[in-house]
C-alpha angles and dihedrals in degrees: 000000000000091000087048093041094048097043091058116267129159098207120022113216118195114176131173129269097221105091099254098103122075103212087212082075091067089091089061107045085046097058104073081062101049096046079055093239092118152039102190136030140182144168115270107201086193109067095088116051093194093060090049096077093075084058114100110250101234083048097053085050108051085036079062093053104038091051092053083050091052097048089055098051102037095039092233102123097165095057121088138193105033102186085061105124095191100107149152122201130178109241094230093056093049089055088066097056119096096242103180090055090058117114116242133230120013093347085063098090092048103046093045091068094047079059090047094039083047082048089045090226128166112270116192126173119219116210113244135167130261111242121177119164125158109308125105125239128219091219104111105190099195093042085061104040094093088035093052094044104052088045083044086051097044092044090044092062100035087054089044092051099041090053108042111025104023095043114015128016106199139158083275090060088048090049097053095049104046080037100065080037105065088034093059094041089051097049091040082053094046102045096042081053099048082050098055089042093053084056111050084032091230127141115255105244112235093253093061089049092047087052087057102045102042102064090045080046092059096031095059086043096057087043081052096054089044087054093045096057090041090060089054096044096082116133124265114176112066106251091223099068094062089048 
């Protein structure tokens, strides 16, 4: 990226060495760029149904839930397949990430679109198909799991924090706090509750379990709206064109 980006280049194409990504695709995942739609682009294996079945089975699950964890930490909910290397960046846009704070190795990717979603650039998949020959892959699924989900996690809140309390405050910020609030008060009562009542062996009135379920009730609402308009905050207008 730094070596393309200083020698000149527009768009800035990185694509795997492993034999799964066809270089006459290069055209199509730069496109989106050069229309000026998009900042960002990548491969996404999981737009055609028909080409998954060459996909191995453990891979196209753990694909499934590592995409659901990246869309919660970078804030890009329509893009799938996040390990996919396959990807097209403007030059100007990656200036502006911090290169040297990437992760390195299979977390890149992924980290790359919690920078871009920080950035709010323009993210667009481009459909490609899934090849898997014979070669073997040094990707362990189940070697990364606990190492994606804690850097999923730590990019989720940082993302959450640094859009909605360090540089914006809306009615979302407002709804997740008082959501987690409520939620946490609702499950403290009801528990404390369910514990007393374990004790004495008495029954909880319905008033005491309406005291504990009204407050969880409200609280999951208000999580529900603040996921709602996070899934709808998603950037519209490419970064680079303001650059």
């Amino acid at each position: 990226y730094e070596r393309a980006a200083a020698d000149g280049a527009d768009v800035i194409v990185k694509l795997d060495g492993d034999g799964q990504m066809d270089p006459a695709m290069i055209p199509r995942l730069v496109a989106p760029i050069l229309r000026g739609d998009a900042d960002y682009t990548k491969g996404n294996r999981f737009f055609d149904l028909r080409g998954l079945q060459g996909m191995p089975p453990l891979r196209l699950m753990g694909n499934a839930l590592l995409s659901f964890l990246s869309k919660i930490s970078s804030g890009y909910w329509s893009v799938f397949d996040p390990t996919n290397g396959f990807t097209a960046i403007h030059a100007r846009v990656w200036r502006e990430i911090p290169a040297t704070r990437l992760s390195h190795r299979w977390f890149f990717e992924s980290d790359m679109l919690f920078r871009l979603g920080i950035l709010r650039a323009v993210v667009q998949d481009v459909p490609m198909p899934a090849v898997y020959g014979d070669e073997r892959s040094g990707l362990r699924e189940h070697s990364v799991v606990a190492e994606f989900a804690w850097k999923h996690l730590r990019n989720s809140a940082k993302r959450i924090f640094y859009s909605y309390f360090l540089r914006d405050f809306s009615m979302a910020s407002i709804q997740l706090l008082l959501g987690l609030a409520l939620l946490a008060a609702g499950t403290w009562i009801g528990l404390d509750y369910w514990a007393e009542s374990a004790r004495s062996g008495r029954l909880a009135s319905s008033g005491t379990v309406m005291l504990a379920a009204l407050p969880f009730i409200l609280g999951f609402q208000l999580l529900l709206a603040f996921l709602s308009f996070d899934m709808n905050n998603s950037p519209v207008s490419p970064l680079h064109r303001r650059l």
